[in-house]
C-alpha positions in Angstrom: 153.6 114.6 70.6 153.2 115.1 74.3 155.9 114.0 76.6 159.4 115.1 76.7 162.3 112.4 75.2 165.4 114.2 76.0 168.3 111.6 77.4 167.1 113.0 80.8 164.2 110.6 80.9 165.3 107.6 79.0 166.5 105.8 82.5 163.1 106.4 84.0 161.4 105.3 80.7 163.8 102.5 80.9 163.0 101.6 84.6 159.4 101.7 83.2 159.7 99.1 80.6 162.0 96.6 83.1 159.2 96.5 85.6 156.6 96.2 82.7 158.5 93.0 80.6 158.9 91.9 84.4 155.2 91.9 85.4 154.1 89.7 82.1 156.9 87.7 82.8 156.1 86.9 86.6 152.5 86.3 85.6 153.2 83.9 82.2 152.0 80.9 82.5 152.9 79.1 85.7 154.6 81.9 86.8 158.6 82.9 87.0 159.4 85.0 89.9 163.3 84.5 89.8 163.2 85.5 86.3 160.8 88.8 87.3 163.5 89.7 89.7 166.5 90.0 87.1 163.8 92.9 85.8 163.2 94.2 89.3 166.7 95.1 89.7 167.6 96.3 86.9 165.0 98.6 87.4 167.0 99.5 90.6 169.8 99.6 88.4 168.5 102.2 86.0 166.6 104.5 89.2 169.8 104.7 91.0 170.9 107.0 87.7 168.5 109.1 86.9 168.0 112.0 88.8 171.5 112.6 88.4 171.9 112.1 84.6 168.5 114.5 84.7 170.5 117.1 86.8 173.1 117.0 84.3 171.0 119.4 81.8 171.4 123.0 83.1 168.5 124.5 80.9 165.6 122.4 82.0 162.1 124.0 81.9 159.9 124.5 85.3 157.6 122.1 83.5 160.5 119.6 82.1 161.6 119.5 86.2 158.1 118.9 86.8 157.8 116.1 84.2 160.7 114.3 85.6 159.4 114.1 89.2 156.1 113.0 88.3 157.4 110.1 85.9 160.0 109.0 88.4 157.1 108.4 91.1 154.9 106.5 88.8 157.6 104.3 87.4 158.7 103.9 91.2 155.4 102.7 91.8 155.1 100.0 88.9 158.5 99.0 89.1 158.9 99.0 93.5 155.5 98.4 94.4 153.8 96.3 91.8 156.4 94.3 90.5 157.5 92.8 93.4 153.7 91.9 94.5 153.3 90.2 91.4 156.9 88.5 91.7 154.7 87.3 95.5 151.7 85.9 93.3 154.0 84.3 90.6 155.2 82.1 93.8 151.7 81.4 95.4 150.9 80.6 91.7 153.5 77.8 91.3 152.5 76.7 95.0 149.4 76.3 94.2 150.1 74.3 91.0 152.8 71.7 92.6 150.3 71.3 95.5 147.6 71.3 93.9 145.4 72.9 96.8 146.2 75.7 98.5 143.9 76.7 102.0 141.5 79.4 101.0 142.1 81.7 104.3 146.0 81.8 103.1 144.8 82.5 98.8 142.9 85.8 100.8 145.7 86.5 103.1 148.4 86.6 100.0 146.0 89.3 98.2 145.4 91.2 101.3 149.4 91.2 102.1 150.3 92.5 98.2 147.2 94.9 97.9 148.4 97.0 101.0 152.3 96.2 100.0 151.0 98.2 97.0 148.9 100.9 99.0 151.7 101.6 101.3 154.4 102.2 98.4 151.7 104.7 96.8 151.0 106.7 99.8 155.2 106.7 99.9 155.3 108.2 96.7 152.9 110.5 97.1 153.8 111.9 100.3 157.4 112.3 99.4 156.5 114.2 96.4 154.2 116.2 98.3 157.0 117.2 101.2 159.6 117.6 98.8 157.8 120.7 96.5 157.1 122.1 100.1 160.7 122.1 101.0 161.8 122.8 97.5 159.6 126.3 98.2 161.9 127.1 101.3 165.3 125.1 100.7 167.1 125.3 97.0 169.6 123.1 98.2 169.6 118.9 97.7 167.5 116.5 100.1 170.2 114.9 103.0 167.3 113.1 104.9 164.4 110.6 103.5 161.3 110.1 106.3 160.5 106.6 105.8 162.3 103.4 103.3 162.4 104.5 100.2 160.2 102.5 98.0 163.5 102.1 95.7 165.3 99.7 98.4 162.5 97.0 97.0 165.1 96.0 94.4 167.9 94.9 97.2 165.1 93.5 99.4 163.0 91.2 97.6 165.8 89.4 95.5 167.7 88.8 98.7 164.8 86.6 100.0 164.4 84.7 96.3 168.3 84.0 96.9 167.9 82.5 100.5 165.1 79.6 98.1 168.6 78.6 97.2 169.3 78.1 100.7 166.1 76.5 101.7 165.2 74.0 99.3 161.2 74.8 100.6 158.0 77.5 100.0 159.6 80.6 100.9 156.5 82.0 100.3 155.5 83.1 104.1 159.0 84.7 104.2 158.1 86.3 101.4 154.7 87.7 102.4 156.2 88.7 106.0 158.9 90.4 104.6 156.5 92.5 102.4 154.5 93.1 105.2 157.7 94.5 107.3 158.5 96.6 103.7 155.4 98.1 103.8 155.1 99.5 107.5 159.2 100.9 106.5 157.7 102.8 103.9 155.1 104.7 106.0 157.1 104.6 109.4 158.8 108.1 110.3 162.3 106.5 110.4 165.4 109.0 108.7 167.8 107.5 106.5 170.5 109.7 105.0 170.2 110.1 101.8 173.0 108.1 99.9 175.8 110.2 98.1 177.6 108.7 94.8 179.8 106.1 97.1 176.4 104.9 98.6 174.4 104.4 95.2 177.4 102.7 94.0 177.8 100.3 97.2 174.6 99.7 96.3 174.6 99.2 92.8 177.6 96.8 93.6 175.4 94.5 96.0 172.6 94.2 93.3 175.5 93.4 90.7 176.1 91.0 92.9 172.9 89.3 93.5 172.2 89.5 90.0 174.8 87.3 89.3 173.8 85.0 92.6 170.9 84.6 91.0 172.1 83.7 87.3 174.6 81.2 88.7 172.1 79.2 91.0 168.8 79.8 88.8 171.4 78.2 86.6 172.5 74.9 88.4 169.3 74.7 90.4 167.0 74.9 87.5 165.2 71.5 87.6 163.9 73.1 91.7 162.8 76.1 90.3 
């Protein structure tokens, strides 16, 4: 059977299935985007994990090392870059259906927005992998720098604007759509952000703990808005 199943992967097959369950979920009838983001970070959850559970195994093959970049990036990419588009459509789709009309210029404007949210988290992907064999050719040692937002941070951002619905009982669907748009042009900008050590992942992993449990609570006692 092709593939490799070793407990170095599982998180990244795990991250895989999240975003999957997440995407059917979002798109399900009239559409549940707060429920798709419970999948969207856990997703975060399991990516913040995996490289170094994978690092763990001293006697990994060229090709197993090879196998694990390549399934991180397109897991990254369903899970961080189509996910939270269709978490953006599960909202215009429930827009749409309370309204009952929605302007035709802003339908076009929402597909535009999540199509090159999508683009620019793939041409992220790619060119990290890219730079990163080229330095791996010259530097053994462990990235300390990422050029441009990882694609990753997608499961802190887009959670934190479906908490602020809580906030403001209207369409946070422009907010939404803007801060995609701002996401996007991060991911391809040549910004440097130090890469995060064990106390960052787990700062991190304690914020989306957090608005996990944010979003349980209010989905909960907010229920009949949502």
């Amino acid at each position: 059977m092709l593939g490799f199943y070793n407990y170095t992967v599982l998180l990244t097959y795990a991250s895989l299935v999240s975003a999957v369950v997440g995407i059917i979920i979002s798109l399900t009838g009239k559409g549940h985007p707060f429920i798709g983001s419970f999948f969207l970070l856990f997703s975060g959850l399991c990516d913040a994990f995996d490289g170094k559970v994978a690092r763990t195994k001293q006697n990994r093959s060229k090709t197993e090392m090879n196998y694990g970049i390549q399934i991180d990036s397109l897991s990254d990419l369903v899970a961080f870059g189509v996910l939270p588009a269709c978490i953006g459509a599960a909202m215009f789709r429930r827009l749409s259906i309370e309204k009952g009309h929605v302007p035709h210029t802003y339908t076009v404007l929402l597909f535009a927005v999540l199509a090159v949210y999508v683009l620019a988290a793939m041409i992220r992907l790619a060119y990290y992998n890219v730079t990163e064999e080229e330095r791996q050719k010259n530097d053994d040692g462990v990235r300390k720098n990422y050029t441009g937002l990882p694609v990753t941070s997608a499961s802190l951002i887009f959670p934190t604007v479906l908490l602020i619905h809580y906030l403001l009982p209207a369409d946070i669907t422009p907010l939404y759509l803007a801060v995609m748009v701002f996401t996007a042009f991060l991911f391809l900008s040549k910004i440097s952000i130090k890469k995060p050590g064990l106390r960052g992942i787990l700062i991190m992993v304690a914020i989306g703990a957090v608005e996990f449990a944010l979003l349980v609570v209010l989905n909960w006692i907010f229920c009949g808005r949502l």
